[in-house]
C-alpha positions in Angstrom: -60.5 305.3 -35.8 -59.5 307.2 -32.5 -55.7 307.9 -33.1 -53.9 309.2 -36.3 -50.6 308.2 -36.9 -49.4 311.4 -35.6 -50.8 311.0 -32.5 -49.9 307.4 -32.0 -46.5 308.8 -32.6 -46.5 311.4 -29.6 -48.0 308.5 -26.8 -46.3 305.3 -25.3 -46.9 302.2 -26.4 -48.6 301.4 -23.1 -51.1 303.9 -23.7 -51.7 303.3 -27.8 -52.6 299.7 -26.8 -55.4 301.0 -24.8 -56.3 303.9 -26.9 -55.5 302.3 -30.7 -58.8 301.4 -32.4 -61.4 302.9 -30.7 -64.9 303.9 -32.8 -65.0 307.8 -33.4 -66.1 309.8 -30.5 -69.7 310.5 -31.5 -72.4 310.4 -29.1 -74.0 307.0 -28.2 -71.2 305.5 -30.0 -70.1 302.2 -28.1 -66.4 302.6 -26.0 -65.1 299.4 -27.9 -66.0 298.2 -31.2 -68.5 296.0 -31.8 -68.5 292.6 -33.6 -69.7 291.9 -37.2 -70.9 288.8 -37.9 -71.8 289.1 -41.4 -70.0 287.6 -45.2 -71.9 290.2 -47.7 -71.8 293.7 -48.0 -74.4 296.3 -49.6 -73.3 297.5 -52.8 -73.9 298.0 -56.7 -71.5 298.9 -59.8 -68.0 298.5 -59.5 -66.2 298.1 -56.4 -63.8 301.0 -55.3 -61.4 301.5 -52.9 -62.1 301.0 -49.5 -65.3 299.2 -50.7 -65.8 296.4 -48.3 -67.5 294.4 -51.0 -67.4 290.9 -49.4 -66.6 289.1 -46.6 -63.4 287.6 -47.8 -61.9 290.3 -48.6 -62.6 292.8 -45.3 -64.8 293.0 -41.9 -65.3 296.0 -39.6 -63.8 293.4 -36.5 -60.6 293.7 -38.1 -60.1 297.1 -38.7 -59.6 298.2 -35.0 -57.3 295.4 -34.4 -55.5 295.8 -37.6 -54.9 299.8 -37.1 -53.9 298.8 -33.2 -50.9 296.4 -34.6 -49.4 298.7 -37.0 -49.3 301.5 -34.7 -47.7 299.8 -32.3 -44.8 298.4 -34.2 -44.5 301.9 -35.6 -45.8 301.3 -39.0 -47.2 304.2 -41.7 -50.1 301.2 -42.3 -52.2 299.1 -40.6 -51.2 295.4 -40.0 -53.0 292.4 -41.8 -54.5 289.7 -39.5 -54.8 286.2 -40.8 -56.7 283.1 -39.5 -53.2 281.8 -37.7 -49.8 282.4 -37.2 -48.4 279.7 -40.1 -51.5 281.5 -42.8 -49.3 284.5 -42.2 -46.1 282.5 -42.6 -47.4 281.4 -45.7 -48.3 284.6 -47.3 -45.0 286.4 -46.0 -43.0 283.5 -48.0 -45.0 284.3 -50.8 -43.1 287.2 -51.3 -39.9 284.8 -52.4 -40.3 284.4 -56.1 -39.6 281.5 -57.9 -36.5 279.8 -57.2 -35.6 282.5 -54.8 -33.2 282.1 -52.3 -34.4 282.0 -48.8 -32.0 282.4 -45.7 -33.6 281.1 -42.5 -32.6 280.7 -38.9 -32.1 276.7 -38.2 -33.6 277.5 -34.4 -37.1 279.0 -35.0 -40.8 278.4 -34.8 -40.8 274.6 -36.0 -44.0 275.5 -38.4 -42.2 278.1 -39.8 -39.2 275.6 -41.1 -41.4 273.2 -42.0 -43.2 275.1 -44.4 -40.0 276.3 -45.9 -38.2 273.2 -46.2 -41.3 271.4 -48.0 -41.4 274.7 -50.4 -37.9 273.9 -50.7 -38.0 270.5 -51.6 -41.2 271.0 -54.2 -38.6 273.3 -56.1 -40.6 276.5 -55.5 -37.1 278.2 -53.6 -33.5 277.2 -52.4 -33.6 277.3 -48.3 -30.2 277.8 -46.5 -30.5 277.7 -43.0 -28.1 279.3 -40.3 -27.3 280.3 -36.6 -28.9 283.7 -36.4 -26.7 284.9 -33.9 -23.6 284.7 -36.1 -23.6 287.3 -37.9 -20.7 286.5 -40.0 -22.7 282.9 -41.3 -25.7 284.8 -41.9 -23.4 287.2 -44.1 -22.0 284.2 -46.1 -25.6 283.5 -46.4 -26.7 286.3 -47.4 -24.2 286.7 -50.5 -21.9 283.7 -51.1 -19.4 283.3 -53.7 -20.5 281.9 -56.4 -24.2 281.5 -55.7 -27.1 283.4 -56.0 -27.7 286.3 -53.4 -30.7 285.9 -51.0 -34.2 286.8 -51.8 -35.6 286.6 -48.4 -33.8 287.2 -44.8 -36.1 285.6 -42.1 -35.4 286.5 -38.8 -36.8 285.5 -35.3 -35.0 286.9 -32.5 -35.0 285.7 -29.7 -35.4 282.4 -31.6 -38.0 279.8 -30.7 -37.0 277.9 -28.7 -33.1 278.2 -28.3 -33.1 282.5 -27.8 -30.5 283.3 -29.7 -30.4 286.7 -30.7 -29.6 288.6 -34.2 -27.8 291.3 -34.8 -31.6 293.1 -36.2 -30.1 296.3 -37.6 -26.4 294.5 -38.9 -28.4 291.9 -40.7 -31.5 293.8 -42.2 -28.6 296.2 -43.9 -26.5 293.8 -45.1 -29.8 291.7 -46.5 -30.8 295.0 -48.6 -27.6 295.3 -50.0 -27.8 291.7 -51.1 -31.6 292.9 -52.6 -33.5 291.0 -49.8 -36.5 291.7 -48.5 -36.7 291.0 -44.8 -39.4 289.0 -42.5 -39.1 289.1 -38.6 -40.8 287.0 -36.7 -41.6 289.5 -33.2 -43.8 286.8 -31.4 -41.8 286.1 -28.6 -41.0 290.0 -28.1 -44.5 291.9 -28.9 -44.0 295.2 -29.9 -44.0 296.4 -26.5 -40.3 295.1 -26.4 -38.9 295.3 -29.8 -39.6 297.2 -33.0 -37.9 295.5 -36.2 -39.1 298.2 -38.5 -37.7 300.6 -36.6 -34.1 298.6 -37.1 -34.7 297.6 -41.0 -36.9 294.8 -41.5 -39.4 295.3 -43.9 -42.2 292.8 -42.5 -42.7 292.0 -38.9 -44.9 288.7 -38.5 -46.7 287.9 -35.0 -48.7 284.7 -33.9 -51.3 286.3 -32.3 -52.3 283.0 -30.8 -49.9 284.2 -28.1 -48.3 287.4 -26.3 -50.8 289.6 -28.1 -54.5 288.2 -27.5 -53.0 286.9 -24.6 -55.5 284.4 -23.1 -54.9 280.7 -24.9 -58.7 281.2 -26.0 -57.8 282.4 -30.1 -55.6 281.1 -33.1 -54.6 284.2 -35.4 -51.5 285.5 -36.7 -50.5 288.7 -37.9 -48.2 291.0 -40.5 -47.3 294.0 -40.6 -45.8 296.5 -42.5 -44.6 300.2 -44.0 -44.2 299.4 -47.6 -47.7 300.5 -49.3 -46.7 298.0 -52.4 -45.7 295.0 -50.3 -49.1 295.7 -47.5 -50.8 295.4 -51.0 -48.8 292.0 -52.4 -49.5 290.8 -48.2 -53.4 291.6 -49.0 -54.1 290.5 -52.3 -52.2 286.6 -51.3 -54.3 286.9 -48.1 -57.7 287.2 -50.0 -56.7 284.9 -52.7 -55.6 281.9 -50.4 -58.4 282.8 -48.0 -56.7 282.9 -44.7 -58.8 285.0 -42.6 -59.3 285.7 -39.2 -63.1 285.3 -38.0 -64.7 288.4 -36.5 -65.2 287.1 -33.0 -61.5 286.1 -33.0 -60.4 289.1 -33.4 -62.6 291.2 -31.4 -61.7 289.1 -28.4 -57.7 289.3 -29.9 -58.4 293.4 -29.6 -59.4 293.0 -25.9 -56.8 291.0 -24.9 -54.6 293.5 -26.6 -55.8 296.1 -23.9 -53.7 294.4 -21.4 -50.7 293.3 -23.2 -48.5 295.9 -21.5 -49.4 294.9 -17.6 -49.4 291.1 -18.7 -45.7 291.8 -20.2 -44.4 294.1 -17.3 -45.3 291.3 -14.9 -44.4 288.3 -17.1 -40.7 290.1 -17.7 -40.2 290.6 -14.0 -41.0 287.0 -13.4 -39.1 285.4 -15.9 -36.3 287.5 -14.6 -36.5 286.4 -11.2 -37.2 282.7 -12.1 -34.2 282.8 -14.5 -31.6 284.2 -11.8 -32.8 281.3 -9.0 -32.7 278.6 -12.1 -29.7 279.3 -13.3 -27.8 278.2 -9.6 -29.9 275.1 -9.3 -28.0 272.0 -9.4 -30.7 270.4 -11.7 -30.2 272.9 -14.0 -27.5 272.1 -16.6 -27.9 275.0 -18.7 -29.9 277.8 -19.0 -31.1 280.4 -22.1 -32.3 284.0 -21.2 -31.3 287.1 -22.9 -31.8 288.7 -19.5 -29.0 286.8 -17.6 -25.7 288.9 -17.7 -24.1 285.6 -18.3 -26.1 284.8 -21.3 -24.2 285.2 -25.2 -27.4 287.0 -26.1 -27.5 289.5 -23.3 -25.6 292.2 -25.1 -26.9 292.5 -28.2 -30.6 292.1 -26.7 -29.9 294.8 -24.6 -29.2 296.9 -28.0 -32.2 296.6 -29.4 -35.0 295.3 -26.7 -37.1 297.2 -24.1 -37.0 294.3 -22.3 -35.5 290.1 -22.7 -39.5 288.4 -22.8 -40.9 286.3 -20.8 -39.3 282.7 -22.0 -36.9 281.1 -20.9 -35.2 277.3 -21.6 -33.4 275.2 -19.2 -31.8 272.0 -20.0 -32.1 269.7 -17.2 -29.2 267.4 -15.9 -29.2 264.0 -16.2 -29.6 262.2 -12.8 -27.1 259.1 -11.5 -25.8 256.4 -13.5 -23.1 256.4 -15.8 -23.2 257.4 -19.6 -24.9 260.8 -19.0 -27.9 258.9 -17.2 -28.0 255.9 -19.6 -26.6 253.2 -17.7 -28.7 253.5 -14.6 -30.0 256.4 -13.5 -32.4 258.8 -15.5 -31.1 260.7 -19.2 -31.5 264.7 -18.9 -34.5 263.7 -21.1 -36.0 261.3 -18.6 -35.1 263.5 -16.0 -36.6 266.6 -18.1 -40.2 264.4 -18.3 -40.5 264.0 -14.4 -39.9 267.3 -13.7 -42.4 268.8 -15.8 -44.8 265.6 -14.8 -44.3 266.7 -11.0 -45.8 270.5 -11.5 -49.0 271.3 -10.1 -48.8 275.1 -10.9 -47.2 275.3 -14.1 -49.1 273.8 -17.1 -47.9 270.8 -19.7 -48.9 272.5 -23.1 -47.7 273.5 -26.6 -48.2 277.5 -26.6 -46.8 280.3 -25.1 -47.6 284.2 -24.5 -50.7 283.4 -22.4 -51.6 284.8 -18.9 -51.0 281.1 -17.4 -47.7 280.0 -17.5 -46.8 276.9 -19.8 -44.2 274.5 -20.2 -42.9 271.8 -21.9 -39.7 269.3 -23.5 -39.4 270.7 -27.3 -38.1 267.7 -28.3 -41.3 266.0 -27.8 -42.2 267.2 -31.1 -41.0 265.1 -34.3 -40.8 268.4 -36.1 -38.2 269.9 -33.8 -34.7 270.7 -35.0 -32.3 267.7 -34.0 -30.4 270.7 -32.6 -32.4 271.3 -30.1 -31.3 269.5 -27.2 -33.4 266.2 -25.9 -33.2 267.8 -22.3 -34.3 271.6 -23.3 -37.3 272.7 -21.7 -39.4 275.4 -22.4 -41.0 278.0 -19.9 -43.3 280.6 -20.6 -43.3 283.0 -17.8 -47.3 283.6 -17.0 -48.7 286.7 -14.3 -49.0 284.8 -11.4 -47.1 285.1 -8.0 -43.9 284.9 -8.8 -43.0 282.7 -5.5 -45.4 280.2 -6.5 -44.3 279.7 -9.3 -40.7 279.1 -8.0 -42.1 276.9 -5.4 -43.7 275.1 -8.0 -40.4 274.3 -10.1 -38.2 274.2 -6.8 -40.6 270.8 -5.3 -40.7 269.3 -9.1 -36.8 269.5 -9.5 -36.5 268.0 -6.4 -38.3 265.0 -7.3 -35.1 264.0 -9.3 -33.5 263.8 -6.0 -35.6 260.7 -4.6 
């Protein structure tokens, strides 16, 4: 492909996600790679390495996007892509082994719990769930007294949807020492923002679906890594359990890529402003963003991101009555409904990352931690005009009002 390692090494990342995964610079080659649409492969004899050998197991579309990835995150090899986010979910928790101990944040990406909590309850490993952002629970974790040291360390940070932030370098040390392998979850930050290799994990995992394609038009996830024998493990549970991303899913995933780096400039500022004007609203009962001064995260994200993202949760206030809105009046729930009913702008929808920007009550979903809070509302910051998007959530909180 275009750039080695070496000279994705020397460039910002705002210039390797135009230039990663180009075809070589022959003449009459095309600028951008093309799509293959095809499941077999020319061959005879034995299959070798780098042998494509069926569709299954490789496809030209992926390569490009695949070498993109890793080079962004910094990696020695190029990322895996998979046919969703949860496929790669799946085959990074295949790394547990049996009855192994896996130590997950009780605030992340609902499908992500799921999974492990039915794994858990089949026998296959022992799930212990924690706040993220205390790093002294995630120690005890980690390596309690008595019981078995941790397997697997699973990180998201910020953490969907509460944005709690880890300590990323702290806990991927203390996780090795215990003889952990470590997973972060880097959907919600894009490697744009936030490199957990670079601070100790030894996986990163993206949903693709989102910041990266970028446009609400694909489902793919993503995983990527340094370790030449894990990549392989990654590979070999990805061709097995047939998760695989479709050609014309990635090639459009490659050209939303292109832009990820103006989409999260402008995204960032936005949810920046949004998040200071939000946070004084008298609707507004709470608010989460890494980016506020005032937020427990703010810190530590400060540490360790370019950037705080592009989402931000607000719990909206209950309205009259008595009884925190139940006696009379509207629950921060109720009131948390109309709101997000009133917006003409902003759109009702279960994603995030796209170039529109989304939003909607977590606890909606039956799969959402009981922790979350009924009220909690998530926004996903899009590109457009900042001030009307404000003026969009400014006239729908002020429906509560009459």
């Amino acid at each position: 492909m275009s750039l080695s390692e070496e000279q994705a090494a020397t460039l910002s990342a705002e210039t390797v996600v135009v230039a990663a995964g180009r075809p070589p610079r022959t003449r009459d080659q095309p600028v951008n790679p093309p799509l293959v649409l095809s499941s077999t492969y020319f061959g005879t004899g034995p299959l070798g390495d780098g042998d494509r050998g069926y569709g299954r197991y490789s496809n030209p579309t992926w390569d490009p996007f695949e070498e993109a990835l890793g080079q962004l995150e910094g990696a020695e090899l190029p990322g895996l892509l998979y046919a969703s986010g949860l496929a790669a979910v799946s085959s990074a928790l295949s790394l547990v082994p049996a009855q192994g101990v896996l130590v997950m944040p009780s605030h992340s990406y609902a499908g992500s719990l799921v999974m492990a909590t039915e794994l858990a309850e089949k026998g296959f490993l022992e799930l212990r769930t924690v706040d993220i952002a205390d790093t002294d629970a995630v120690l005890e974790q980690l390596a309690p007294a008595g019981a078995a040291a941790a397997s697997m360390l699973w990180l998201e940070s910020p953490t969907n949807p509460m944005l709690g932030v880890a300590d990323i370098r702290a806990l991927t040390a203390a996780a090795h020492a215990a003889g952990a392998v470590v997973v972060t979850d880097n959907t919600f930050s894009t490697p744009l923002v936030q490199q957990p290799l670079s601070l100790g994990s030894d996986v990163v995992l993206h949903s693709v679906t989102k910041y990266l394609s970028g446009h609400s038009d694909v489902v793919l996830g993503a995983l990527v890594t340094s370790d030449a024998g894990l990549r392989a493990t990654l590979l070999h549970h990805r061709t097995i359990h047939g998760g695989i991303a479709g050609p014309f899913e990635a090639w459009l995933a490659l050209r939303g890529l292109r832009t990820l780096a103006l989409r999260i400039e402008r995204s960032q500022a936005s949810a920046a402003v949004l998040a200071e004007r939000l946070s004084k609203h008298p609707r507004v009962a709470s608010i989460r963003f890494p980016g506020l001064a005032s937020d427990p995260g703010h810190e530590r994200a400060k540490a360790q991101m370019k950037g705080f993202g592009s989402v931000l949760c607000i719990e909206v206030a209950p309205v009259g009555g008595h009884n925190g809105g139940l006696d009379g009046g509207l629950s921060g729930a109720d009131a948390a409904d109309r709101m997000v009913r009133a917006l003409h702008l902003w759109l009702p929808a279960t994603s995030l990352g796209g170039v529109e920007s989304l939003i909607e009550r977590r606890r909606r979903h039956t799969a959402e931690p009981a922790s979350v809070p009924e009220n909690l509302v998530r926004l996903s910051v899009g590109i457009e005009n900042v001030e009307d998007l404000w003026a969009d959530l400014e006239q729908a909180l002020a429906t509560l009002d009459g």
